[in-house]
C-alpha positions as CSV (number, residue, x, y, z in Angstrom):
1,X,79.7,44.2,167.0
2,X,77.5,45.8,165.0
3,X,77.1,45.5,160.8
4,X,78.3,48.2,158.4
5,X,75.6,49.0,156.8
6,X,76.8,50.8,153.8
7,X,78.8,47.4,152.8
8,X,75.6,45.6,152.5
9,X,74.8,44.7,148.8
10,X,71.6,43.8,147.4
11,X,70.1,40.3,147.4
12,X,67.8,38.4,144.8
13,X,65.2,36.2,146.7
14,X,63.8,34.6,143.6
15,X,63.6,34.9,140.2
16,X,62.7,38.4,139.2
17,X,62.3,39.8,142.3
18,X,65.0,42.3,144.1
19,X,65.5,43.4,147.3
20,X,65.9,46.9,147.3
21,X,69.4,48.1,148.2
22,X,69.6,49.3,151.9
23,X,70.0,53.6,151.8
24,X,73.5,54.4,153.2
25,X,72.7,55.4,156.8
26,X,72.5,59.2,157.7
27,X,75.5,60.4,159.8
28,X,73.0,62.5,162.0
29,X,75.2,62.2,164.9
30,X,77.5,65.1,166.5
31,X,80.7,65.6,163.7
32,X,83.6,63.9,165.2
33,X,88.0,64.4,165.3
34,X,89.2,60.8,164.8
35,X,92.6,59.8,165.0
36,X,94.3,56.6,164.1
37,X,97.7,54.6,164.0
38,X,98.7,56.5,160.6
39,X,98.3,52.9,158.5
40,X,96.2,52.1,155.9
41,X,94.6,49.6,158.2
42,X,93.8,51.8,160.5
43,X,92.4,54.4,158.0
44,X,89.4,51.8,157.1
45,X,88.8,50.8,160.7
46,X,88.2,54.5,161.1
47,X,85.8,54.7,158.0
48,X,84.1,51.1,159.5
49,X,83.7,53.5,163.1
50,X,82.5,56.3,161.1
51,X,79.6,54.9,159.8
52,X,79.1,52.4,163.6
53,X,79.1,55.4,165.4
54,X,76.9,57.1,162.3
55,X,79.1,60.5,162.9
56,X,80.7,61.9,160.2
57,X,84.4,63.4,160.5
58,X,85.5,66.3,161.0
59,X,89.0,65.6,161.2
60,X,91.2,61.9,160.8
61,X,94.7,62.4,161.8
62,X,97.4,60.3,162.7
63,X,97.7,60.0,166.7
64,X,101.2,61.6,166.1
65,X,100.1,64.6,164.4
66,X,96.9,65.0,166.1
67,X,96.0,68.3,166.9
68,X,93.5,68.5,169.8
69,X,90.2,70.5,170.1
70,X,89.5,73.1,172.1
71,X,86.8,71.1,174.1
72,X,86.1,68.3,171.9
73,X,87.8,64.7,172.6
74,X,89.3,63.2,169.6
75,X,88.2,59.5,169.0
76,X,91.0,57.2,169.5
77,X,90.4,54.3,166.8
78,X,92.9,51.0,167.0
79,X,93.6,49.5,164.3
80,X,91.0,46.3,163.7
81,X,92.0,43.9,160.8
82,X,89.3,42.0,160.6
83,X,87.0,45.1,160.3
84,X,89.7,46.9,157.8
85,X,89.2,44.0,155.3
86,X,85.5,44.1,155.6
87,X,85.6,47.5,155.0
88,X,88.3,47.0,151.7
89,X,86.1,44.0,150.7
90,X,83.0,45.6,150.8
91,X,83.9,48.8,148.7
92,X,84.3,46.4,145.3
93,X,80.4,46.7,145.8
94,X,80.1,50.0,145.3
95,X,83.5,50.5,142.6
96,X,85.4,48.4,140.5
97,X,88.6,47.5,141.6
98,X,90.9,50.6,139.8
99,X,88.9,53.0,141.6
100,X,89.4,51.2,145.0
101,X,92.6,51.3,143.9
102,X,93.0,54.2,143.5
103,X,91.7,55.3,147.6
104,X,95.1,53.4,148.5
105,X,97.4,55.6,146.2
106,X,95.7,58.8,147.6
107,X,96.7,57.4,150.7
108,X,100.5,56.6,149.9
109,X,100.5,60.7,148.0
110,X,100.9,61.6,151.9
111,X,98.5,64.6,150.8
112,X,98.2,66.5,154.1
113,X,94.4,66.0,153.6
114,X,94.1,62.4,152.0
115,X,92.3,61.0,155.0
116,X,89.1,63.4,154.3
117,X,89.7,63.0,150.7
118,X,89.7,59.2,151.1
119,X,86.1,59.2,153.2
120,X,84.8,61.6,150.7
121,X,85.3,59.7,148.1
122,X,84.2,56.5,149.3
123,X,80.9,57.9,151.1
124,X,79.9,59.6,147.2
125,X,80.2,55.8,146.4
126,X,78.4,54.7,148.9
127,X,75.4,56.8,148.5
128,X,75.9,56.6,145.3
129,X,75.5,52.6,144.9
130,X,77.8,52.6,141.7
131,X,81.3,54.1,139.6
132,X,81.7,57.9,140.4
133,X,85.6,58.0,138.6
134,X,84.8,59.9,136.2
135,X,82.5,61.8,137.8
136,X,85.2,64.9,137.3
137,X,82.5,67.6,137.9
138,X,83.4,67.0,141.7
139,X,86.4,68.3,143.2
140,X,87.0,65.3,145.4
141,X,87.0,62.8,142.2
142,X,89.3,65.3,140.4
143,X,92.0,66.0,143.2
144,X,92.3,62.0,144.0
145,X,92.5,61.5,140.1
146,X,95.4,63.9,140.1
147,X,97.1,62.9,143.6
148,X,97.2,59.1,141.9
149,X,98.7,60.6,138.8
150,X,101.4,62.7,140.6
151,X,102.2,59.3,142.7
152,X,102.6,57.0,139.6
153,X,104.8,59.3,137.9
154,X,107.3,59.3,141.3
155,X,106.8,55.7,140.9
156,X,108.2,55.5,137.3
157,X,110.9,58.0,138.6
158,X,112.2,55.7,141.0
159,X,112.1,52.3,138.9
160,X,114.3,54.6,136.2
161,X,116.8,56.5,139.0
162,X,117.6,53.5,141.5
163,X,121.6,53.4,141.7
164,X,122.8,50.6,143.7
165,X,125.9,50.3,145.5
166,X,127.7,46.8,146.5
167,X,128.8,46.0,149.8
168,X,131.4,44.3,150.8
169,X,129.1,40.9,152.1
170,X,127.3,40.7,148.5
171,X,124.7,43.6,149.2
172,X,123.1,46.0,147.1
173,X,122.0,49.1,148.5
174,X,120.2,52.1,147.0
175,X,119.0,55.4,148.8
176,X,116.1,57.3,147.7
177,X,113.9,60.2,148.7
178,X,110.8,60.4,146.6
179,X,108.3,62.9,147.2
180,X,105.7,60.5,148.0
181,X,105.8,56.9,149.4
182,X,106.3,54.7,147.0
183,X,108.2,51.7,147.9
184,X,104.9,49.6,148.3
185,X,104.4,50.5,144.4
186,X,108.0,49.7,143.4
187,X,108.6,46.7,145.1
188,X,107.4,44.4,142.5
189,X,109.4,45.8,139.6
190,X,113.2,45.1,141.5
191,X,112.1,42.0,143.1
192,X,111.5,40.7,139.2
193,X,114.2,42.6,137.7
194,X,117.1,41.9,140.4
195,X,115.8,38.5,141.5
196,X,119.4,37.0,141.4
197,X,120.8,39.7,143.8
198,X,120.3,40.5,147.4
199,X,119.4,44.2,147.5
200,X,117.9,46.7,150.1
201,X,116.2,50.2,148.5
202,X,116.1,52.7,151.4
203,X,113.3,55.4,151.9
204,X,115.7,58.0,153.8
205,X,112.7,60.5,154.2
206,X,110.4,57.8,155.9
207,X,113.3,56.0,157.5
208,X,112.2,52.4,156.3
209,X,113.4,50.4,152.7
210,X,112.2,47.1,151.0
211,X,114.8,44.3,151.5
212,X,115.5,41.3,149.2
213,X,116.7,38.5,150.5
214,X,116.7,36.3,147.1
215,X,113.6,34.2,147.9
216,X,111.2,37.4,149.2
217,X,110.9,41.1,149.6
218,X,110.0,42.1,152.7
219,X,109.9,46.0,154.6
220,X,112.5,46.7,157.2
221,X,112.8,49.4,159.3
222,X,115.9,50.9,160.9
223,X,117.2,52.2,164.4
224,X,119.6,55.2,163.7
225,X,122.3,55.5,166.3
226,X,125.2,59.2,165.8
227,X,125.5,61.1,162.3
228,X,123.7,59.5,159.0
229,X,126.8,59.2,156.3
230,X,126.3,61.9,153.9
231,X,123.7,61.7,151.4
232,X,122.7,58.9,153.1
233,X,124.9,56.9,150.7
234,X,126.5,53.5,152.5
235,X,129.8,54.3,154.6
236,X,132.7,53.5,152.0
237,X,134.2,51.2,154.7
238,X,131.4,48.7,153.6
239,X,131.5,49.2,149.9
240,X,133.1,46.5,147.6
241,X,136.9,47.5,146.6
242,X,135.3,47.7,142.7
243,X,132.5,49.8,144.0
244,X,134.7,53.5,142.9
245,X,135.8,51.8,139.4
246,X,131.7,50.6,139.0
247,X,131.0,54.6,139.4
248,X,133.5,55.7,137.0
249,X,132.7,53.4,134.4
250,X,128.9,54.4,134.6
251,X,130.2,58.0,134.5
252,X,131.8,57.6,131.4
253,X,128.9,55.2,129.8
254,X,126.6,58.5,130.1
255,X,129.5,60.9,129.2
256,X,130.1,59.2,125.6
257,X,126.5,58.3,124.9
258,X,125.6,62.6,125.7
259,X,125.6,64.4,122.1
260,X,126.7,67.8,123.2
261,X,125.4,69.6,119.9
262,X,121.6,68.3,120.9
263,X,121.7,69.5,125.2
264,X,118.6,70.4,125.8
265,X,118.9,71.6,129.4
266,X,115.3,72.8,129.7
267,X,114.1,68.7,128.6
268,X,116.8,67.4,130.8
269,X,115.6,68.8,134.0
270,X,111.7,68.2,133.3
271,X,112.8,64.6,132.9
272,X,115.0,64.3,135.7
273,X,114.6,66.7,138.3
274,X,117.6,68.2,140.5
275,X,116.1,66.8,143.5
276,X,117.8,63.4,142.6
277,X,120.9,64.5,141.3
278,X,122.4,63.8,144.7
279,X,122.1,59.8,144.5
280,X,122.7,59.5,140.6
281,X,126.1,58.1,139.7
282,X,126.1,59.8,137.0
283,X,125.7,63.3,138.2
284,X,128.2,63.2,140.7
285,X,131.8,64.9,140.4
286,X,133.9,63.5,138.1
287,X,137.0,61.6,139.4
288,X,139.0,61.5,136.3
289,X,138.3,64.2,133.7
290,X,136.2,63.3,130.4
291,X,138.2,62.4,127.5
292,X,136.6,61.3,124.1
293,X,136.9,57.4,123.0
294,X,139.5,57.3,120.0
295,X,137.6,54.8,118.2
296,X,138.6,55.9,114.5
297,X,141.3,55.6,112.4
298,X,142.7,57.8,110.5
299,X,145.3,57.9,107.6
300,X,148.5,58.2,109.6
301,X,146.8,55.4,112.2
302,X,147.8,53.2,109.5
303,X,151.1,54.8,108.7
304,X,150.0,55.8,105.3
């Protein structure tokens, strides 16, 4: 097997005398389509191949959304996690951990071109032998910057909108639909916040959730069988008998907190989007109709 060269960092032999870091090898070989198992592991194998095989990408792709050459043969990498780590390892060399960071949430943004952005990015390190995250001349550095903004501020979306549900055997459930994946980035926050509670938080759009079982959080997947209930909510067969009243109550909790003379419809969506109206207890149709809390006396209340 051979060494990555790129992940090589420079070595004092004595006392005032350094060993020249070793130039980033040239990808002089033929450009090459790459494809890979679609996981972050398998992502850095590909980059560990890249620079093996000293051929530079044209294309990475998942193998399920691979999109053949005309006469070109895509390079099938598996997925190596022994050579992954190395490769993860060995970037702290060339950029401190919040940029490296920062690679993974490109990844997780889904961005239909994050693999090229992701090789990009880490070869201008590379060559670069230091910190190019605030190099925001280059359009690379600037589009990951925003990707990782755009995905921290689904992330801080979903910690605020999660609505669980209890089942009937102690479980609480929650759908959600975010526009990028970021249950890896949320699992932290409801496993401290809810640590007395079973719960399961459900990625409908990527058909997989985080699961809680009151000593760990670990990811499940699921095997869908007929028609999804709607809105992907849990089947009301399932639900706890106080599951309706739990709605209502948080129904009217946001009804008498909401100042009518200050709606400000314009802020309201900006803050919370219509795209998750549909699993907010609040913002669903109202089973009993709004009446204000009579909490003040007047003078005939007393029978004056």
């Amino acid at each position: 097997m051979s060494q990555l060269t790129p992940l090589q960092h420079p070595s004092s032999t004595a006392v005032g005398s350094v060993v020249p870091r070793r130039p980033t090898p040239e990808l002089h070989n033929a450009p090459a389509d790459y494809t890979y198992d679609g996981s972050f592991e398998g992502l850095l194998t590909v980059l560990f191949r890249i620079y093996d095989r000293r051929s530079a990408p044209n294309s990475i792709q998942p193998e399920n959304e691979a999109q053949g050459g005309l006469f070109a043969q895509a390079v099938a990498v598996d997925t190596d996690e022994a050579l992954a780590t190395r490769t993860w390892d060995g970037l702290l060399r060339f950029m401190p951990e919040p940029a490296r960071a920062r690679l993974y949430h490109v990844f997780l943004s889904e961005d239909s071109e994050r693999e090229l952005l992701i090789f990009r990015y880490a070869d201008m390190a590379l060559r670069a032998g230091r910190d190019i995250s605030e190099n925001y001349a280059d359009a690379t550095v600037r589009r990951c910057q925003r990707l990782a903004q755009q995905l921290f501020r689904e992330k801080h979306r979903m910690e605020a909108f999660v609505r669980f549900e209890k089942s009937q055997d102690e479980l609480f459930h929650a759908t959600i639909e975010p526009d990028f994946d970021v249950l890896p980035l949320i699992a932290s926050h409801f496993t401290k916040r809810y640590a007395d509670q079973r719960w399961l938080i459900f990625d409908k759009k990527r058909h997989y959730g985080l699961y809680y079982d009151l000593t760990r959080t670990d990811i499940v997947e699921f095997e869908t069988a007929g028609a999804a209930p709607r809105r992907g909510e849990v089947l009301a067969t399932v639900l706890d008998e106080r599951e309706p009243l739990f709605k209502i109550l948080w129904q009217a909790y946001f009804d008498h907190v909401n100042i009518p003379e200050r709606k400000n419809l314009k802020l309201h969506y900006r803050h919370i989007p219509r795209r998750y109206w549909k699993y907010l207890s609040e913002k669903q149709p109202r089973e009993r109709r709004f009446e204000p809390i009579k909490n003040k006396r007047g003078p005939n209340a007393l029978g004056e």
